[in-house]
N, C-alpha and C positions, 0 to 999 in steps of 0.2 A: 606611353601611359595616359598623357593626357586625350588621344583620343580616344583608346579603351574609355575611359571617364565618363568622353561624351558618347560615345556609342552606346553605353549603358546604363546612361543617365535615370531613365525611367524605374529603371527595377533596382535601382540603390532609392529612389524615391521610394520606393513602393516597401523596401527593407526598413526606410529610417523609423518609422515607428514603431516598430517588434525589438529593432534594436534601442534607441530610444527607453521601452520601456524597461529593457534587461536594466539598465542601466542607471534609471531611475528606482526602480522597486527591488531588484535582484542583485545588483555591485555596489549602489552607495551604500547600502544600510549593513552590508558587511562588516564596515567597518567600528560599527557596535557591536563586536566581538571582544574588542579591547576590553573594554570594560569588564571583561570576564579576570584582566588582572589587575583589576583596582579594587579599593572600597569605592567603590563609585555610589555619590550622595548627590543628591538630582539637584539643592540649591548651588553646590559648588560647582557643578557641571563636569564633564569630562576632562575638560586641561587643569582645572585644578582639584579633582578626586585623587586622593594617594595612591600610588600603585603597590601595588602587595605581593607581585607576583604571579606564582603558582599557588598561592596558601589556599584559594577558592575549592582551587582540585585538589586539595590534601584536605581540607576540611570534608568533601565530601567524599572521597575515598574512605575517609576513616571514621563517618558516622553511622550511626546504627539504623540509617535507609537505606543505604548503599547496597548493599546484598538482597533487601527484597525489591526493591526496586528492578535490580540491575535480571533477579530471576524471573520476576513478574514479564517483563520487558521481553527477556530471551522467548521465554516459552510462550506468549500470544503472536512473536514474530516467526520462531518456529511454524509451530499451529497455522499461520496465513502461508507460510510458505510449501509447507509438503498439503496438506488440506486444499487451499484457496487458489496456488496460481495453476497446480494442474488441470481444475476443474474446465477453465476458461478452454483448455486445448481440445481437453474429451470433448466437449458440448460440440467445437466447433469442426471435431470429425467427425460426428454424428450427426450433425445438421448438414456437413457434407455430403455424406451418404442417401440423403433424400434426395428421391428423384420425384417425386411432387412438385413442384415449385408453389404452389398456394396453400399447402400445409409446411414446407420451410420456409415461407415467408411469415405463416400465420404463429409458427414459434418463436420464431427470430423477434415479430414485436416483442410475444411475452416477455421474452426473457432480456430485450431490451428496456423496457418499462422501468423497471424497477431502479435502473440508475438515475431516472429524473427523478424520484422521490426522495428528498433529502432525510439527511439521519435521524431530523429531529422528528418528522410524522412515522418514519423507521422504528423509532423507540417507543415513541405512542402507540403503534401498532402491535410493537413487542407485551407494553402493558396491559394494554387491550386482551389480547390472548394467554399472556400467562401469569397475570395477576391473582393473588389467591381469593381476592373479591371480588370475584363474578368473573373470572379470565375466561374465554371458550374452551380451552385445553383444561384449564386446573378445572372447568365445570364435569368435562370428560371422564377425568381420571377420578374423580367424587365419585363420580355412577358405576365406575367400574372398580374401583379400588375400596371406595370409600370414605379415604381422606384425601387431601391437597397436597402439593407439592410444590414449595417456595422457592420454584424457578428464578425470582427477582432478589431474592435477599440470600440465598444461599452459595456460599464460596465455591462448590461443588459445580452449580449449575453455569456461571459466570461465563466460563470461557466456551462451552457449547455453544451460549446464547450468543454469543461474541460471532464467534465462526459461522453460525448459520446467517446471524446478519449479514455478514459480509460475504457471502455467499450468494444470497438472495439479490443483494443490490448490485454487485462487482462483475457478478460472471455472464453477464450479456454483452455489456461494453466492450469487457476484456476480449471476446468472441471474433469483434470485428477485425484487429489486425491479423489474426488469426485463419479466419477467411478470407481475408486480401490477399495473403500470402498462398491460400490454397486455389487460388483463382489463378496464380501464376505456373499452375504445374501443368506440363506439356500433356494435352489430352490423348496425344499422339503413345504415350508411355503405357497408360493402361489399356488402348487398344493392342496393341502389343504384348501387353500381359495376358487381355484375354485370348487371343492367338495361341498363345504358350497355353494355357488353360488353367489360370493363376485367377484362383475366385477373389472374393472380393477383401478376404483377412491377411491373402499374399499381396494382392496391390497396397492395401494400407500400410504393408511393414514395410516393404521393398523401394515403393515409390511415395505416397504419400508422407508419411517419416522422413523418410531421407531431405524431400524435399523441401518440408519448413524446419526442420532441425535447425542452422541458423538463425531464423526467427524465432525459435521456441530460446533459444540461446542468448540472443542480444534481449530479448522478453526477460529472463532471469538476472542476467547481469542488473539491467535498469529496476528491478523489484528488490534486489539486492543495495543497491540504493535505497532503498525505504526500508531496508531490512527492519530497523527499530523505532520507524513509525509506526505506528497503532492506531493512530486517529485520533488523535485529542476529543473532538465533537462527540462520537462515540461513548469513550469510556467515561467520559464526564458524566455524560447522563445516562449510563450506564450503574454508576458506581454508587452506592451507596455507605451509609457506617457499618453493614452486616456484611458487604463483601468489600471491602475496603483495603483489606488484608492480602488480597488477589489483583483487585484491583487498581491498586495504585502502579503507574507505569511513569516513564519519564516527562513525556505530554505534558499528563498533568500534574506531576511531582513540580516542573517547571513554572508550571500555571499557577499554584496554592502557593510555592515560595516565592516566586519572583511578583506575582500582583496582590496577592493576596497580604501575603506580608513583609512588600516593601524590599525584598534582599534581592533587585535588580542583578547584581553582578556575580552570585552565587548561582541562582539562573540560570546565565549566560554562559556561566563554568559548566554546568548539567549538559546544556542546549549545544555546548561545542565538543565536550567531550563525547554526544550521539552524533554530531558530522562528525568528526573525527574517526569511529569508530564504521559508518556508514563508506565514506571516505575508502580506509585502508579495504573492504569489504567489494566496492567497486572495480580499485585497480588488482586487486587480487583474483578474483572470477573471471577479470579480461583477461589476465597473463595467461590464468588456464583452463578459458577460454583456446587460445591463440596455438600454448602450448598440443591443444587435442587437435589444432587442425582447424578451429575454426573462428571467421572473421573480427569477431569482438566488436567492441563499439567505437573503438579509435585507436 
């Protein structure tokens, strides 16, 4: 073992600071989950906050947030999920299917771009266009309709506005693993197909499919993992008093109670019961994952 050690010296160097910082930012601060069962009061500190138990998650079980919240939640993480992660696959058998290569490279920026623009000029942009005070769209629909349409304040429009955002930003990135994967399918297969005389919507089903099906797979599993993130950043600046009703989600139910006013360990009850529930959601889609036949993530 201890020569293994030394033979390998270099690339356990080269590992200590990725692992390093798991460990620092990702495993110590875990264990500020406790606190989810105390009254935890910041001058007493942790060892001597009273523990309360579970009462954190019976109080919020049984208040009058808990249902919209927990619906608001469901359905924005539905909506990213049948909406938002197929998108990334179409695009990226479609950009496959160019045989240009300076007009698939000339897409592939576009639609890469958008991930470097952070949520916050994201949202400015949003305002920009569909504000009922000069918005470009709401000016649009004025000339053609007549009157305005309160894209930003209306509970109706909320979750559209949500999904195209994340749409616009998410689905060029998400592209890449995508095309890595279709970069590993044997060219030798659709030569063969064309032989057979399998145009180009029987190579996609037959071989192309099949072949990153796994990857489209471990892809869902690990999104499933975020199942009931939303985006904090997002809907914060997103949300106003007129759609508030829509838009309050866990995020930032978390965020207004645990900073806003002080109730640290209520919070932490919220914030663990979405791992938790994230969690069970993971090891589940692996099992049937594994069950269909295929790899899973561990």
């Amino acid at each position: 073992m201890l020569q293994r050690l030394k033979r390998d010296i270099w690339m356990y160097v080269l590992i200590a600071p990725g692992v390093l910082y798991f460990l620092i930012f990702k495993y110590l601060p875990m264990w500020g989950v406790l606190i989810a069962f105390q009254d935890y009061q910041p001058f007493l500190g942790f060892l001597h906050s009273k523990w309360v138990g579970i009462a954190n998650f019976k109080e919020f079980f049984i208040s009058p947030d808990f249902m919209r919240l927990f619906a608001n939640t469901l359905i924005l993480s539905f909506l990213n999920l049948v909406l938002v992660f197929p998108i990334p696959v179409v695009v990226a058998l479609m950009l496959n299917e160019i045989r240009v290569s300076l007009l698939k490279r000339g897409i592939q920026t576009m639609v890469y771009v958008p991930h470097f623009i952070s949520m916050v000029v994201v949202t400015s942009m949003t305002y920009v266009f569909f504000t009922t005070g000069g918005g470009y769209i709401n000016e649009l629909v004025q000339n053609v309709t007549g009157h305005t349409i309160p894209f930003l304040t209306s509970v109706h429009w909320f979750r559209p506005i949500i999904i195209i955002q994340t749409v616009w930003q998410t689905t060029g990135w998400s592209t890449i693993i995508v095309l890595a994967a279709l970069t590993g399918v044997n060219p030798e297969l659709y030569e063969a197909a064309v032989v057979d005389g399998a145009g180009r919507w029987k190579q996609l089903w037959h071989i192309t499919l099949p072949a990153i099906r796994s990857t489209i797979v471990i892809l869902l599993i690990l999104r499933l993992g975020h199942f009931l993130d939303n985006g904090f950043e997002q809907i914060y600046l997103m949300s106003n008093s007129l759609n508030r009703s829509v838009a309050d989600v866990f995020d930032t139910y978390v965020y207004y109670i645990g900073l806003t006013n002080g109730e640290f360990s209520f919070a932490t009850a919220v914030g663990l019961f979405k791992s938790v529930i994230s969690i069970i959601l993971v090891v589940g889609a692996n099992k049937l994952a594994k069950r269909f036949g295929q790899e899973g993530i561990y």
